[in-house]
N, CA, C, O and CB atoms as a CASP TS submission, in Angstrom:
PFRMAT TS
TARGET T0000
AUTHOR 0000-0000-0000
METHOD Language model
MODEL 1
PARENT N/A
ATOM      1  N   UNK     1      15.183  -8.486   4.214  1.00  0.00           N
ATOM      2  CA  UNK     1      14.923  -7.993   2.873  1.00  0.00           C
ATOM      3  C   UNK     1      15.143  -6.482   2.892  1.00  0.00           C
ATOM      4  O   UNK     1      14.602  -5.739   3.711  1.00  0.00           O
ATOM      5  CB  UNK     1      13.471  -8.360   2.393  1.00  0.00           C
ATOM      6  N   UNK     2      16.032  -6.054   1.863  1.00  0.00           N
ATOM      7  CA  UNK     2      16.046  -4.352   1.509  1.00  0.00           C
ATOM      8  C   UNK     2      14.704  -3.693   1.383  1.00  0.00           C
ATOM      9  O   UNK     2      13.778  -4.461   1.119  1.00  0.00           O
ATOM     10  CB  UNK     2      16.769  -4.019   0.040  1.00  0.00           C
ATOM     11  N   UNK     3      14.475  -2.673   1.492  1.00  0.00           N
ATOM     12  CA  UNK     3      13.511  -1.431   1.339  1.00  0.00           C
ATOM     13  C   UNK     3      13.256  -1.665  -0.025  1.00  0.00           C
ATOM     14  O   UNK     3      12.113  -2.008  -0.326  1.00  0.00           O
ATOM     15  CB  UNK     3      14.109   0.143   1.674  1.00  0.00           C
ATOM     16  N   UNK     4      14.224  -1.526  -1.029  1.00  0.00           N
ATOM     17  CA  UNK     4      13.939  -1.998  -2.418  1.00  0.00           C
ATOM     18  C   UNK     4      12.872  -3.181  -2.659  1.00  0.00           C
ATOM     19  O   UNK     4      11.700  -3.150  -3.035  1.00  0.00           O
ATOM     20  CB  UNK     4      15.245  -2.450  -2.980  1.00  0.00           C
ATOM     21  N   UNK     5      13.691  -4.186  -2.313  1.00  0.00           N
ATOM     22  CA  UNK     5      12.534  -5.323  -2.791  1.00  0.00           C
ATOM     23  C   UNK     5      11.575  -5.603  -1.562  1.00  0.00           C
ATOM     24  O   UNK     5      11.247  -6.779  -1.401  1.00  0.00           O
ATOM     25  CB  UNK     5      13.287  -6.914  -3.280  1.00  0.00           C
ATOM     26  N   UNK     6      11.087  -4.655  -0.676  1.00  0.00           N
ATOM     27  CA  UNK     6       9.850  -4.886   0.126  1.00  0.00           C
ATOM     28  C   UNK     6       8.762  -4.318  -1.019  1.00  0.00           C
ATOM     29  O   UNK     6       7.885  -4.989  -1.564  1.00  0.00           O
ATOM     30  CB  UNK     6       9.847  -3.991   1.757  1.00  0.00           C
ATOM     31  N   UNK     7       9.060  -2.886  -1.236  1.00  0.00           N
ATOM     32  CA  UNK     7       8.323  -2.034  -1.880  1.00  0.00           C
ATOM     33  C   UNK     7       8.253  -2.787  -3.132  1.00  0.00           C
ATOM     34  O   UNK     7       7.204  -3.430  -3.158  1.00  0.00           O
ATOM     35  CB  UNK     7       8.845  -0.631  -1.927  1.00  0.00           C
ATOM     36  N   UNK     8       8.937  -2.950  -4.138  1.00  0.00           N
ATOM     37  CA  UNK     8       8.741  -4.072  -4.952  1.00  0.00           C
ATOM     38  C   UNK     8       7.481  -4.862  -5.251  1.00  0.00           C
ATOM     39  O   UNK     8       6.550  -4.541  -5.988  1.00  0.00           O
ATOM     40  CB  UNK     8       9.488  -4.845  -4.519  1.00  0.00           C
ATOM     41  N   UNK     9       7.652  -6.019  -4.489  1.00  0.00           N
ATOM     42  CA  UNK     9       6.736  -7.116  -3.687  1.00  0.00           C
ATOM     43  C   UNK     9       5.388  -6.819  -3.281  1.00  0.00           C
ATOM     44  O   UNK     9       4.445  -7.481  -3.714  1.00  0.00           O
ATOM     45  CB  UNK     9       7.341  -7.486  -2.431  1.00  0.00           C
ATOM     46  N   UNK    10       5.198  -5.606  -2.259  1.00  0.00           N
ATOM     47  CA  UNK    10       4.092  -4.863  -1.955  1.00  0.00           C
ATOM     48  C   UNK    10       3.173  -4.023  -3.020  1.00  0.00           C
ATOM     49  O   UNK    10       1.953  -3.861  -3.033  1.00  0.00           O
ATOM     50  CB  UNK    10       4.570  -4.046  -1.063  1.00  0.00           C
ATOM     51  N   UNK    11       4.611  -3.351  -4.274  1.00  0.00           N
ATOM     52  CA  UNK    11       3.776  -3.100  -5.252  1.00  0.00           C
ATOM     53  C   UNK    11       2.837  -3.910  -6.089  1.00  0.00           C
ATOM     54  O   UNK    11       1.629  -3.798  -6.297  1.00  0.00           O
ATOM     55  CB  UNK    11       4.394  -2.647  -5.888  1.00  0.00           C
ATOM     56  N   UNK    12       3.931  -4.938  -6.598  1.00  0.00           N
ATOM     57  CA  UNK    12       3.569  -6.170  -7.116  1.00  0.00           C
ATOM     58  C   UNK    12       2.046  -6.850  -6.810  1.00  0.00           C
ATOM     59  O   UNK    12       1.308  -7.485  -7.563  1.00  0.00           O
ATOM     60  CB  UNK    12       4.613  -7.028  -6.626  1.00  0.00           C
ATOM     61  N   UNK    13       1.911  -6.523  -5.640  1.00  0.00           N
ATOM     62  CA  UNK    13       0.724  -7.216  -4.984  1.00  0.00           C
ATOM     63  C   UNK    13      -0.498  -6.227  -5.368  1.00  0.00           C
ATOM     64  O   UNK    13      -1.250  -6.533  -6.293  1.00  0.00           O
ATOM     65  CB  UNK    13       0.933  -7.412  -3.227  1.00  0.00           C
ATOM     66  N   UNK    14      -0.698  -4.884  -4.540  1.00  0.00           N
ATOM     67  CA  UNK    14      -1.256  -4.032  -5.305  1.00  0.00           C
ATOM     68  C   UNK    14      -1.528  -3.744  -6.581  1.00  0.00           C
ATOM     69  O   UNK    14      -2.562  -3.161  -6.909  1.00  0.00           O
ATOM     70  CB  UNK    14      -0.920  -3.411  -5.091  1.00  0.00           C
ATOM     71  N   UNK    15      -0.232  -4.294  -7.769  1.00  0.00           N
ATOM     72  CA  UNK    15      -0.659  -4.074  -9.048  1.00  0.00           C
ATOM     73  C   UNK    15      -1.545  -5.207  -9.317  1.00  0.00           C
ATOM     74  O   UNK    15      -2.081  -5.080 -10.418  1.00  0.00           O
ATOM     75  CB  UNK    15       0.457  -3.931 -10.026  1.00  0.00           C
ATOM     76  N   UNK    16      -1.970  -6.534  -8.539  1.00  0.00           N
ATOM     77  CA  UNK    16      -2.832  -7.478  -8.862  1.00  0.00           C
ATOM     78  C   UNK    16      -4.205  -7.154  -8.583  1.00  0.00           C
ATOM     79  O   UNK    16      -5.087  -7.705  -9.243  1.00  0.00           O
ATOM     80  CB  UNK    16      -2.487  -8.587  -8.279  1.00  0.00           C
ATOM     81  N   UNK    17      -4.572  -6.083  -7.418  1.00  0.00           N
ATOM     82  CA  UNK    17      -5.597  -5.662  -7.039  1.00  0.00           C
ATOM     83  C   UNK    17      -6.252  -4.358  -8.387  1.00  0.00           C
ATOM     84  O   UNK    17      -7.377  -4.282  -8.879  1.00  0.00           O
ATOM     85  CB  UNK    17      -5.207  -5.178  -5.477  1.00  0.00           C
ATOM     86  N   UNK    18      -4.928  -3.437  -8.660  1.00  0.00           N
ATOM     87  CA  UNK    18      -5.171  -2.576  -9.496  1.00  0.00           C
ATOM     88  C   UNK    18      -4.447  -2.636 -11.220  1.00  0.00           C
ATOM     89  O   UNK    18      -3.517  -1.843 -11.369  1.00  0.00           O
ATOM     90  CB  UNK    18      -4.806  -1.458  -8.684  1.00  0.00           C
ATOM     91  N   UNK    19      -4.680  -3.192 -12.027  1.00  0.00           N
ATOM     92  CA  UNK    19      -3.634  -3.615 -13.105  1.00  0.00           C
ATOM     93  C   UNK    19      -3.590  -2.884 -13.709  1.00  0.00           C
ATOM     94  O   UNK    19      -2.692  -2.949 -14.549  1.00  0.00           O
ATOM     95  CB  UNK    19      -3.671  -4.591 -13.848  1.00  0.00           C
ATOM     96  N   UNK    20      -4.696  -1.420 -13.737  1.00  0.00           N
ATOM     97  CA  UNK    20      -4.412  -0.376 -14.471  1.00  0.00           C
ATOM     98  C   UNK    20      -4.083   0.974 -13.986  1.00  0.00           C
ATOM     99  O   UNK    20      -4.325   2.029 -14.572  1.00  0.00           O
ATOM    100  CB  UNK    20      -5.301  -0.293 -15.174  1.00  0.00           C
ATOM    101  N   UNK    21      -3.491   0.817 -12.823  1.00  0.00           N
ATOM    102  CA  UNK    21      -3.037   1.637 -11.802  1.00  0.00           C
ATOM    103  C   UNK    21      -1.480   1.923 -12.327  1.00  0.00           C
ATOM    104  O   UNK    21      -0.981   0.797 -12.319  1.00  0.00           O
ATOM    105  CB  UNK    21      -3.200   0.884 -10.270  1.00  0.00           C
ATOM    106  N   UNK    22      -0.394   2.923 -12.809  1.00  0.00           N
ATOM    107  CA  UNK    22       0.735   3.203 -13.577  1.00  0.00           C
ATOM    108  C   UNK    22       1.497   2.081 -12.339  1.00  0.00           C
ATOM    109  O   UNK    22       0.797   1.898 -11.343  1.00  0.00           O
ATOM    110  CB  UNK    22       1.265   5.123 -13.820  1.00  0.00           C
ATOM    111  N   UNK    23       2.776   1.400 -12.371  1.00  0.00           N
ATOM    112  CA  UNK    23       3.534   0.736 -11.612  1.00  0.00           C
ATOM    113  C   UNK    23       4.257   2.020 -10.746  1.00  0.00           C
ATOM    114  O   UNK    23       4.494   1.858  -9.549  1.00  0.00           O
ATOM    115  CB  UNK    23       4.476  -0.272 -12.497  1.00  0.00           C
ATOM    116  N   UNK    24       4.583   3.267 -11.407  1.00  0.00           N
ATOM    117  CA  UNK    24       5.006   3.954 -10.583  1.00  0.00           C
ATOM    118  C   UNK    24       4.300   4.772  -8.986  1.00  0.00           C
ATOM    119  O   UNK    24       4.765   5.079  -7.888  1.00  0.00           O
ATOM    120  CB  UNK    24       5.380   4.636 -11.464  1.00  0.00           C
ATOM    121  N   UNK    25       2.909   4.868  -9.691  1.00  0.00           N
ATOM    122  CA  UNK    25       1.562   5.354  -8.699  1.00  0.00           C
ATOM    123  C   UNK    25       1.648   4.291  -7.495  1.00  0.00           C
ATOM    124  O   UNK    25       1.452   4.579  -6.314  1.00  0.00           O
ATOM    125  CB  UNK    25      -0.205   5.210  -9.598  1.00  0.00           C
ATOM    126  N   UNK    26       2.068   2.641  -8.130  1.00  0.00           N
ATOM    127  CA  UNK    26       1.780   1.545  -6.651  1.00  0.00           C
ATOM    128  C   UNK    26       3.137   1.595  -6.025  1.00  0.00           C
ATOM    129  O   UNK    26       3.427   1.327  -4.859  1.00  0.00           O
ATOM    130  CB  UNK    26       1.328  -0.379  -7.008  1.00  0.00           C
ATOM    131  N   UNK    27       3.993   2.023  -7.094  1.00  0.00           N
ATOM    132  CA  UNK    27       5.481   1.738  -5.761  1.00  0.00           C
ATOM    133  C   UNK    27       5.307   3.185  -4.822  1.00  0.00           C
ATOM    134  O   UNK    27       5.769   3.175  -3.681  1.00  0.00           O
ATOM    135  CB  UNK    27       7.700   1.744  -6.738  1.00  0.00           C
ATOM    136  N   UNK    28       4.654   4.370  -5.322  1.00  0.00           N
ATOM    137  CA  UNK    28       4.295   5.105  -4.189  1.00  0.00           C
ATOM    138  C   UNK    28       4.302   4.833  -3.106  1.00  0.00           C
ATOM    139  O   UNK    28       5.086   4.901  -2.159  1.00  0.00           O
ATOM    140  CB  UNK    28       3.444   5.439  -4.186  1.00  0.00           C
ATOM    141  N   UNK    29       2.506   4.218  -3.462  1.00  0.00           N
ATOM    142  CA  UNK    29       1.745   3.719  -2.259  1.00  0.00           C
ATOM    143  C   UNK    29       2.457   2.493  -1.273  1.00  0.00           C
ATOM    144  O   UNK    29       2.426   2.273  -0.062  1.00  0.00           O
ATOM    145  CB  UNK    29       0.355   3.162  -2.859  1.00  0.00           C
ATOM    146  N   UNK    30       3.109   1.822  -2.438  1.00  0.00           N
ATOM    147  CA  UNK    30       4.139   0.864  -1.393  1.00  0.00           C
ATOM    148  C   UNK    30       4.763   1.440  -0.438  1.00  0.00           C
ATOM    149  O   UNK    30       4.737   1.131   0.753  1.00  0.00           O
ATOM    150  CB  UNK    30       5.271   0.202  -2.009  1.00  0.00           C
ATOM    151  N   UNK    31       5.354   2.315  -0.959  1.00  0.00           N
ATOM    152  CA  UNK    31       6.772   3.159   0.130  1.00  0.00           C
ATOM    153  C   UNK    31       5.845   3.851   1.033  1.00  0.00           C
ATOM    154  O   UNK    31       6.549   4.285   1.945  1.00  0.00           O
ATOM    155  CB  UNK    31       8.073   4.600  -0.767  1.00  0.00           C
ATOM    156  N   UNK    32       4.329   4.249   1.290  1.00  0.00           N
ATOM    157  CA  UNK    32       4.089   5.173   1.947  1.00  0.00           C
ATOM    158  C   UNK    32       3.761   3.861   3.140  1.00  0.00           C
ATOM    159  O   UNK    32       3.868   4.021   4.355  1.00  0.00           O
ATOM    160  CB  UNK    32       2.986   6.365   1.315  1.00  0.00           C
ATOM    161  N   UNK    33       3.413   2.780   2.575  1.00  0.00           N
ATOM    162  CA  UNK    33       2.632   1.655   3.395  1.00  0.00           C
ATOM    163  C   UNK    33       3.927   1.241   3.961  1.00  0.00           C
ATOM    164  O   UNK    33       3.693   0.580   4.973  1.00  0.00           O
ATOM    165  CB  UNK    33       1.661   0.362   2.516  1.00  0.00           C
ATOM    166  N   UNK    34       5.321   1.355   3.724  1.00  0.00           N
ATOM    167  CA  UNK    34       6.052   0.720   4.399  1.00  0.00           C
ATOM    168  C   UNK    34       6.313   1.413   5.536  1.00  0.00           C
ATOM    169  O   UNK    34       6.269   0.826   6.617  1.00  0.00           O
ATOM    170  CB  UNK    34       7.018   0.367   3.775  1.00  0.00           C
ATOM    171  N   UNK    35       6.644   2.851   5.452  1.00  0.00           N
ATOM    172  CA  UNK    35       6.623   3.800   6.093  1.00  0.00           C
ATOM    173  C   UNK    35       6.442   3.830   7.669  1.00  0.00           C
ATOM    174  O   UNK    35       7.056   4.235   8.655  1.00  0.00           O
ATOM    175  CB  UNK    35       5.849   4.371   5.506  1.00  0.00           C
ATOM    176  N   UNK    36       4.818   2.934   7.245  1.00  0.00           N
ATOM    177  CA  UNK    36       4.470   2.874   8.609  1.00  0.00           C
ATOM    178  C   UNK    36       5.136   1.844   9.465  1.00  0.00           C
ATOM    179  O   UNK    36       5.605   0.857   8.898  1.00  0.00           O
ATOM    180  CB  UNK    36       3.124   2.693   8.688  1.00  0.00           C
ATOM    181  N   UNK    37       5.245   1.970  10.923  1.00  0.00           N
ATOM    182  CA  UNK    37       6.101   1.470  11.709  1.00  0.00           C
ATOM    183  C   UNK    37       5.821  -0.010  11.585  1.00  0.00           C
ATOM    184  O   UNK    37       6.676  -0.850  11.304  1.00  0.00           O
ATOM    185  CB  UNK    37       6.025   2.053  13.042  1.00  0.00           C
ATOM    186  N   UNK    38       4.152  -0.324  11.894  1.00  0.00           N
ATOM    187  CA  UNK    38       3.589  -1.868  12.287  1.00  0.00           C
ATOM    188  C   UNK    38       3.868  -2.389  10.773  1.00  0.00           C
ATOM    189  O   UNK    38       3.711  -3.591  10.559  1.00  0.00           O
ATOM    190  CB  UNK    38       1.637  -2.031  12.907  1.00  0.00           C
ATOM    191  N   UNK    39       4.146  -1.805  10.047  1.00  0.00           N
ATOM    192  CA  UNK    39       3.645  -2.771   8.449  1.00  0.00           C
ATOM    193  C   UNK    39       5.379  -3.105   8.350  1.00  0.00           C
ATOM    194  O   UNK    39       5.620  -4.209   7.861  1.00  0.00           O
ATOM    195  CB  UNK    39       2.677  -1.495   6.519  1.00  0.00           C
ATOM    196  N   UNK    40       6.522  -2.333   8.732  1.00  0.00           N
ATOM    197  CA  UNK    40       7.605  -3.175   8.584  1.00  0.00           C
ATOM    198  C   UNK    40       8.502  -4.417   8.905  1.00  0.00           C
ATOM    199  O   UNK    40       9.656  -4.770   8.660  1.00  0.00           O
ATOM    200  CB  UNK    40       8.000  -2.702   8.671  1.00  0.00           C
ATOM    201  N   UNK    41       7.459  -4.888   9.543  1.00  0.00           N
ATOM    202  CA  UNK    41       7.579  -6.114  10.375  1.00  0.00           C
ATOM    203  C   UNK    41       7.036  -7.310   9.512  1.00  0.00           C
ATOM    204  O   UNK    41       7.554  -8.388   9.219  1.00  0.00           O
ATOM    205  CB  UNK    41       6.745  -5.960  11.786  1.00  0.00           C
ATOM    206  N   UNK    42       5.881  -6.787   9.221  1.00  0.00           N
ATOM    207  CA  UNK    42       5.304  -7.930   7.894  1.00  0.00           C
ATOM    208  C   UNK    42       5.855  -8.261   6.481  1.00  0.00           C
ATOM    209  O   UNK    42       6.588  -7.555   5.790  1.00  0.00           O
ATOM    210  CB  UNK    42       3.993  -7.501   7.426  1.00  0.00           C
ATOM    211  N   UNK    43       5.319  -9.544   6.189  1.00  0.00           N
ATOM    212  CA  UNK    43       5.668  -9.609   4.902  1.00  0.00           C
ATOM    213  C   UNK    43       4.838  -8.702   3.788  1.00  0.00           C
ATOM    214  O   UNK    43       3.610  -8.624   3.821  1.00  0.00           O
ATOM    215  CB  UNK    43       5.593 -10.985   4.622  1.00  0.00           C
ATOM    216  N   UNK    44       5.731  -7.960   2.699  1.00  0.00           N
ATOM    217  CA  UNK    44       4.739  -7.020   2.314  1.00  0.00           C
ATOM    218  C   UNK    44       3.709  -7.130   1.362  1.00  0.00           C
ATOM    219  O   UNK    44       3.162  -6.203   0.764  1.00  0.00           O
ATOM    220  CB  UNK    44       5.279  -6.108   1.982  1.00  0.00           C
ATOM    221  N   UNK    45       3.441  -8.592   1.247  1.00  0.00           N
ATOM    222  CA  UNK    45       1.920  -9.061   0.312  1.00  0.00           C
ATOM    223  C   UNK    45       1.209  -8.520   1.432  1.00  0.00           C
ATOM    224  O   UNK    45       0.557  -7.476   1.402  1.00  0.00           O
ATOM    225  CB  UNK    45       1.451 -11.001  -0.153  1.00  0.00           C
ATOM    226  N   UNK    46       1.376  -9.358   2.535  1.00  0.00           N
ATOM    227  CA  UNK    46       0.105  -9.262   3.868  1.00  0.00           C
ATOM    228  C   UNK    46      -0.002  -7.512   4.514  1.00  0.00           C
ATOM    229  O   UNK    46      -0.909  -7.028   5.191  1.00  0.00           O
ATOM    230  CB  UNK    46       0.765 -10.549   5.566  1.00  0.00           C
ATOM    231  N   UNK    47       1.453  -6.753   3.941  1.00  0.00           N
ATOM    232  CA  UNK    47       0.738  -5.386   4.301  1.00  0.00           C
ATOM    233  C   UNK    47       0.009  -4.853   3.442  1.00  0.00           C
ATOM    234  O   UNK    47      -0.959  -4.151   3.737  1.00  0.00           O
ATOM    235  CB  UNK    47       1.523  -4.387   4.612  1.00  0.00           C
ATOM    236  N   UNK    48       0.500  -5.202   1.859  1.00  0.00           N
ATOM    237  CA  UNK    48      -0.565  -4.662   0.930  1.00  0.00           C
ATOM    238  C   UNK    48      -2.184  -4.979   1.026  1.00  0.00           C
ATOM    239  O   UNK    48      -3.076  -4.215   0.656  1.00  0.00           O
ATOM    240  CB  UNK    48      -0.153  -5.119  -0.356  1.00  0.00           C
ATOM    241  N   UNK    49      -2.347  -6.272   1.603  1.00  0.00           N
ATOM    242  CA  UNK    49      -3.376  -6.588   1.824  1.00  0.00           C
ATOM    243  C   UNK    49      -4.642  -5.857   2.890  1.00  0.00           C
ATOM    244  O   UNK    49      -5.790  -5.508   2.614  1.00  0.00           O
ATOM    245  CB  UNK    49      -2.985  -7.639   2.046  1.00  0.00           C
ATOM    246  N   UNK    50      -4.068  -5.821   3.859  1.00  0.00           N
ATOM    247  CA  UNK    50      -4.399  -5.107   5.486  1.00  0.00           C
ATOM    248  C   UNK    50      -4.011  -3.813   4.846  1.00  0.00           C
ATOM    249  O   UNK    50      -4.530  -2.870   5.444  1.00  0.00           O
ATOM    250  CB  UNK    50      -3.304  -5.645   7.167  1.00  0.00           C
ATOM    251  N   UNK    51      -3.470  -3.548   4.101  1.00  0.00           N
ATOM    252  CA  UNK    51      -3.990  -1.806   3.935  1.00  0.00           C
ATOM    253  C   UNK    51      -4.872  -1.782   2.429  1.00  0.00           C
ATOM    254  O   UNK    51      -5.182  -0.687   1.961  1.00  0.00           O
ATOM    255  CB  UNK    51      -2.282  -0.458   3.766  1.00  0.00           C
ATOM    256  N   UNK    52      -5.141  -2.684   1.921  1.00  0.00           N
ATOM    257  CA  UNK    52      -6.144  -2.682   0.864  1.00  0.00           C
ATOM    258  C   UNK    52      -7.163  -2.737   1.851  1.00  0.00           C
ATOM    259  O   UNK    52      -7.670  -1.634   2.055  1.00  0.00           O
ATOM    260  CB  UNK    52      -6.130  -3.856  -0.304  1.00  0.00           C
ATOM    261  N   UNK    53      -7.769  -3.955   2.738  1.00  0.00           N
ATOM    262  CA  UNK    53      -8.934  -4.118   3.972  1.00  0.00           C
ATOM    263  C   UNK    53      -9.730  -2.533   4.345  1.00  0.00           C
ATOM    264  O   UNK    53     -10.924  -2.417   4.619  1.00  0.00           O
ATOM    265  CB  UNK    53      -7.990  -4.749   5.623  1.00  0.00           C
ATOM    266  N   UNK    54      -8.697  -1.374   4.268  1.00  0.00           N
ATOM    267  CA  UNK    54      -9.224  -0.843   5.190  1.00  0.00           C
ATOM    268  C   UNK    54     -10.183   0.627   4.316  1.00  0.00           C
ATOM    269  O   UNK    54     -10.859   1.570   4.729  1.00  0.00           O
ATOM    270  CB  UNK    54      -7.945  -0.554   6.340  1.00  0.00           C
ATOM    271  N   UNK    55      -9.716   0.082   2.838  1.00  0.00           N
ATOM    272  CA  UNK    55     -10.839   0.575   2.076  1.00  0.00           C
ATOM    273  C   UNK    55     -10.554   2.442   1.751  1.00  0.00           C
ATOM    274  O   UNK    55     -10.226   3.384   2.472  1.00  0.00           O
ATOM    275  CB  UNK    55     -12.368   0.184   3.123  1.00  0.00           C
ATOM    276  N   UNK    56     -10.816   2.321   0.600  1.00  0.00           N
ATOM    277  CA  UNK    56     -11.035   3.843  -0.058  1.00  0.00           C
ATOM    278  C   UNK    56     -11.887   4.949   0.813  1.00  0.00           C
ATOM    279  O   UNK    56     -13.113   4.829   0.817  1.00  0.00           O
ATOM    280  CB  UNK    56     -11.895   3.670  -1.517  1.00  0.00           C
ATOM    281  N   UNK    57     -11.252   6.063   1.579  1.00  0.00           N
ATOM    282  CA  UNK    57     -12.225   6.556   2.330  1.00  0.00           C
ATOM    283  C   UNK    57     -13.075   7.403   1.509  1.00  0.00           C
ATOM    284  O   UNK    57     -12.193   7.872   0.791  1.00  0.00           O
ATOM    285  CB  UNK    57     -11.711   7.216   3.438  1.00  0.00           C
ATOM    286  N   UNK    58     -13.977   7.851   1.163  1.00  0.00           N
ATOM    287  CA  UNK    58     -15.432   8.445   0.587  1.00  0.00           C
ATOM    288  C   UNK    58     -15.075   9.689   0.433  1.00  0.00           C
ATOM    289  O   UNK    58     -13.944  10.046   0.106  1.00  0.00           O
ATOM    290  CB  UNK    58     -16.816   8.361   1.521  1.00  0.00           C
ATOM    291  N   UNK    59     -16.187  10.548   0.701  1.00  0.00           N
ATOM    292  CA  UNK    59     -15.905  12.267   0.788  1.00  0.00           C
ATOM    293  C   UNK    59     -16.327  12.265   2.020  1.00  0.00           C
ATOM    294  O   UNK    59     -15.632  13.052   2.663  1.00  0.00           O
ATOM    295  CB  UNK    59     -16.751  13.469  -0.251  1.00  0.00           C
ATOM    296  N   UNK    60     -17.389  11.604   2.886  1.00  0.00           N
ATOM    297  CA  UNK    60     -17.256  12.223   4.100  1.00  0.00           C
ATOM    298  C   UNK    60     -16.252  11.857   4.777  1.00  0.00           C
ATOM    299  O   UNK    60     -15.855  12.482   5.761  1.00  0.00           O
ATOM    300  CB  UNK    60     -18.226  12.113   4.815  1.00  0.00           C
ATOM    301  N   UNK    61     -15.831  11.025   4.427  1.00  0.00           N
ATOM    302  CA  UNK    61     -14.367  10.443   5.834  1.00  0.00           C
ATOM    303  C   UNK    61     -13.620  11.679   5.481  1.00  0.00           C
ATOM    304  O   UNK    61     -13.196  12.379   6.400  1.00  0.00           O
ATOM    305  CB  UNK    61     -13.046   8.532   5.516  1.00  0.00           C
ATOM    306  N   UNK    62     -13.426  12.001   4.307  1.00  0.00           N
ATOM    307  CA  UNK    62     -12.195  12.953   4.167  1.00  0.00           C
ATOM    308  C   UNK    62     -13.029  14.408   4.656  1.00  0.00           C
ATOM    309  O   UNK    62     -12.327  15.419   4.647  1.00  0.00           O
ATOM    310  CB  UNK    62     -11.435  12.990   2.318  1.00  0.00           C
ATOM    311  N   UNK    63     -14.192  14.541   4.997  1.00  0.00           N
ATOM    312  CA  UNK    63     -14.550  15.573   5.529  1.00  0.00           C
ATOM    313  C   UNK    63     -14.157  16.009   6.854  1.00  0.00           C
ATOM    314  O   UNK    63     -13.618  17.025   7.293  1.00  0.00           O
ATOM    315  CB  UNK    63     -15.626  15.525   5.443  1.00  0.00           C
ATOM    316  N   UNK    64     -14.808  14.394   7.607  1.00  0.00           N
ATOM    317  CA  UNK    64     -14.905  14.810   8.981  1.00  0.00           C
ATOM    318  C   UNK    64     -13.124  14.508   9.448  1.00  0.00           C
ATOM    319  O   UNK    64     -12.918  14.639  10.655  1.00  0.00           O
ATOM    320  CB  UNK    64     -16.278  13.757   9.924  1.00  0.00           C
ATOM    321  N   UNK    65     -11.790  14.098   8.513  1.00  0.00           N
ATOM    322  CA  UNK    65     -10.618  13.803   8.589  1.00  0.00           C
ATOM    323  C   UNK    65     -10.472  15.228   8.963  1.00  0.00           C
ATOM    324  O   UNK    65     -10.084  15.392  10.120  1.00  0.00           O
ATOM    325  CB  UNK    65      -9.903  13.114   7.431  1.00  0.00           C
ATOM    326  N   UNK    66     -10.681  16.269   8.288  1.00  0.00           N
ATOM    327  CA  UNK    66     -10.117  18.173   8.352  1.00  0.00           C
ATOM    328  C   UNK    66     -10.761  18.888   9.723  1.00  0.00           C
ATOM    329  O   UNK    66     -10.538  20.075   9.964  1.00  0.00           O
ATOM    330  CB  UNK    66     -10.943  19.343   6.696  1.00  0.00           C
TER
END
């Protein structure tokens, strides 16, 4: 499958989690999730998924992240 219709697909999936999220904001996040090395191997429902799993980090995650 092309880069096109991974990101697509992956958006697609994400826009079911978020439906009022702009389509352009999830094909972002698609392309950033494909990006990664391990997630291009998967099908990209199951990466949208496993990177939905791992959850919105807070303010302290993004604290102790800096």
């Amino acid at each position: 499958m092309d880069r096109h219709e991974w990101i697509s697909r992956c958006s697609a999936r994400l826009h079911a989690q978020w439906p009022t999220v702009p389509r352009e904001q999830l094909a972002e996040v698609a392309a950033e999730i494909q990006n990664k090395v391990q997630r291009q191997l998967e099908e990209p429902e199951r990466a949208a998924v496993e990177w939905l799993r791992q959850g919105i980090p807070g303010p302290q995650a993004q604290r102790d992240a800096d």
